[in-house]
C-alpha positions in Angstrom: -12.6 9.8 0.1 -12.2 7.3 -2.7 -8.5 6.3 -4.4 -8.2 4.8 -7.5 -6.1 3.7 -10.3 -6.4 3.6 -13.8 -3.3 1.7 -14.4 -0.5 -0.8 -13.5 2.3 1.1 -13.9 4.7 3.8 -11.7 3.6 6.3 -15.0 -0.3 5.5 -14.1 -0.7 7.7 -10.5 -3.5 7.2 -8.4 -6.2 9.7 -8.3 -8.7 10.7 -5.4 -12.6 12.0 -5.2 -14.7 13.4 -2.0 -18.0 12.8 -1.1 -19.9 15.2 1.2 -23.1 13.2 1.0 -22.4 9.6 1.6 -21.4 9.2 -1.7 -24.4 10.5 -3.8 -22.7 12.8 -6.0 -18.2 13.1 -6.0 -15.3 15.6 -6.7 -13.9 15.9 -9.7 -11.0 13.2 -9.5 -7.6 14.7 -8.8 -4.1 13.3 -9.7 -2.1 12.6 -6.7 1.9 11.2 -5.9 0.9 7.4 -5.0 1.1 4.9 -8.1 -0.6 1.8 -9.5 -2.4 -1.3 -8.7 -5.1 -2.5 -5.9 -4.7 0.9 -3.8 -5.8 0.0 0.1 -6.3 3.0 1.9 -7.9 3.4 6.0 -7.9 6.7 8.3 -6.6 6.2 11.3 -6.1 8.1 14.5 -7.0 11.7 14.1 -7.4 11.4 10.3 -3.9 10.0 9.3 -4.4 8.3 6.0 -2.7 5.6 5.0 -2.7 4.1 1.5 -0.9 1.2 0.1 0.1 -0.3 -2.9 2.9 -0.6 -5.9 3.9 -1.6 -9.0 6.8 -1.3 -9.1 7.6 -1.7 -6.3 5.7 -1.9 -3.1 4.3 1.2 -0.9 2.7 2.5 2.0 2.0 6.3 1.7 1.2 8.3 5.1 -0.8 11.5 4.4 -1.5 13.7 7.0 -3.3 16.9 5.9 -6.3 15.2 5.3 -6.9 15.9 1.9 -4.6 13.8 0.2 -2.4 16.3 -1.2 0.7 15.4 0.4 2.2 11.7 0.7 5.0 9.8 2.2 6.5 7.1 0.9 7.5 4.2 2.8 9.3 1.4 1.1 8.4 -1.7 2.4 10.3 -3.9 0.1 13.4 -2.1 1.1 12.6 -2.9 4.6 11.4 -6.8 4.1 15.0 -7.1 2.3 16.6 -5.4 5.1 14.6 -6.9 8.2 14.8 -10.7 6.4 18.0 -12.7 6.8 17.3 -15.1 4.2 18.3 -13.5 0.4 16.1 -16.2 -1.4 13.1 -14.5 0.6 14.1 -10.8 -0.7 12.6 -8.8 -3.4 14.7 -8.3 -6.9 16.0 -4.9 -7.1 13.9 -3.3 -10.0 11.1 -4.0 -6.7 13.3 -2.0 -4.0 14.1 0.5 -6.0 10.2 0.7 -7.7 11.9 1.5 -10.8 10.4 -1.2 -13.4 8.3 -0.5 -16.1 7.7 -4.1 -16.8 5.7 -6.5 -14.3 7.2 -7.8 -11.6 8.1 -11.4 -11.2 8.4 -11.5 -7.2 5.0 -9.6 -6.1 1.2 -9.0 -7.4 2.1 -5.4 -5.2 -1.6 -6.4 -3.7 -2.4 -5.5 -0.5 -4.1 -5.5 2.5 -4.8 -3.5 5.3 -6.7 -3.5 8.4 -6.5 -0.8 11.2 -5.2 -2.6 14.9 -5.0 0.8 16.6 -4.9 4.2 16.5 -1.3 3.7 15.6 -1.1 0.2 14.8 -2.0 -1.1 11.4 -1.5 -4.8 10.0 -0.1 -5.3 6.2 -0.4 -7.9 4.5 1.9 -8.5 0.9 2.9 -11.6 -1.2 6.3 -12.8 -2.1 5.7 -14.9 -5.0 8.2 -18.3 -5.7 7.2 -18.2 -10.2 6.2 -15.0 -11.0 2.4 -14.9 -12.0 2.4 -18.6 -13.0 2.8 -20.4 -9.5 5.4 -21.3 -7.5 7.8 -23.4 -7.0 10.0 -21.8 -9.3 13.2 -19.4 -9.7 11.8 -17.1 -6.8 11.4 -20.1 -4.4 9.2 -23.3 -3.6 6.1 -21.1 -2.4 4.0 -18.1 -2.8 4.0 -16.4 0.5 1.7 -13.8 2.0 3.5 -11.9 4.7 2.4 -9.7 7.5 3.6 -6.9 9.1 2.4 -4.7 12.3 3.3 -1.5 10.7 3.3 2.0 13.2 2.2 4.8 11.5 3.6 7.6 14.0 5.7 8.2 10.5 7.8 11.2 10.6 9.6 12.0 6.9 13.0 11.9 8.5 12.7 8.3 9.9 14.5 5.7 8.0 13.2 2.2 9.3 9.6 1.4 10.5 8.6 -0.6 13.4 7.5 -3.9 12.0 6.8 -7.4 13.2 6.7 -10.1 10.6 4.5 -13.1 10.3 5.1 -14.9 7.5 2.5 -17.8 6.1 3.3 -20.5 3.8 0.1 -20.6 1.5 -1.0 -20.2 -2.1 -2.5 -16.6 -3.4 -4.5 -17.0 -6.1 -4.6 -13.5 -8.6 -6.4 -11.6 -10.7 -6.0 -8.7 -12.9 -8.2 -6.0 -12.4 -8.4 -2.2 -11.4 -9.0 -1.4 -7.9 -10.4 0.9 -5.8 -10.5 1.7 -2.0 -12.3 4.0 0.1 -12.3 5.6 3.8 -14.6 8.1 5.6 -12.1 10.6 7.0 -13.2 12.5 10.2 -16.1 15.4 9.8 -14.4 18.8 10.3 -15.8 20.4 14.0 -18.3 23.5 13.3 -16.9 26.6 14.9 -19.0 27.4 17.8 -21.0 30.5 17.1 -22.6 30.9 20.3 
């Protein structure tokens, strides 16, 4: 499975191929829910796929037929505003509500991923101080990547995700590019034919 965009914007979805040969020859692309820049995407447990990104706003999708047809949105700015005491460390609400069609001044919506557990995954997002020209500046004295331990035992009805934050206080340096991510999702069992 690879996920890419060909935009930066809520308008510009993401769109997924398949590879059954290691990648020699693809699916036709197909347009799918999840939107915009830097997608991140990992399989985990028994072929959960999880995909994040934004812009607007700021996203983990689960997926869990396999095939990338149907998503579920998490809103993980919503929840760092929520889980966060401090309001000069929360996202401005055209980011909660992923409603903006211009570019966000306090997030790149860049990602990362990496898988801890079956269950477990770690996220990693910014929380920038200036916007794209550098903190300090109207957002705060510092451009902060954040962590989160993020369960994915996701069911559509749940309203808050288990998360542990870790925030560092360091500079992110960015770029603007398209992105693309890619996972091998599990091999389907033959049917015994004995």
């Amino acid at each position: 499975m690879c996920i890419c965009r060909i935009g930066s914007r809520r308008e510009f979805s993401y769109h997924v191929g398949f590879s059954n040969n290691e990648g020699s020859s693809w699916s036709e692309p197909k347009t799918i829910d999840p939107w915009s820049v830097f997608p991140r995407v990992l399989t985990v447990g028994k072929g959960r796929i999880v995909l994040t990104g934004g812009r607007p706003g700021l996203m983990p999708w689960i997926c869990d037929d396999g095939l990338g047809d149907t998503w579920h949105a998490i809103n993980l700015a919503e929840h760092h505003n929520n889980t966060l005491d401090d309001t000069s460390h929360h996202f401005e609400q055209q980011c909660v509500l992923a409603s903006s069609k211009e570019s966000l001044q306090s997030t790149t919506s860049y990602t990362g991923m990496i898988a801890l557990s079956d269950n477990e995954l770690l996220i990693s997002y910014d929380r920038l101080g200036n916007g794209w020209e550098g903190a300090p500046g109207s957002f705060g004295e510092h451009d902060t990547v954040l962590s989160c331990v993020f369960h994915s035992s996701y069911a559509p009805f749940v309203k808050h995700i288990a998360t542990r934050f870790l925030p560092l206080a360091v500079r992110q340096e960015t770029s603007s590019h398209y992105g693309f991510s890619g996972t091998r999702l599990p091999q389907a069992e033959e049917p015994d034919t004995s």
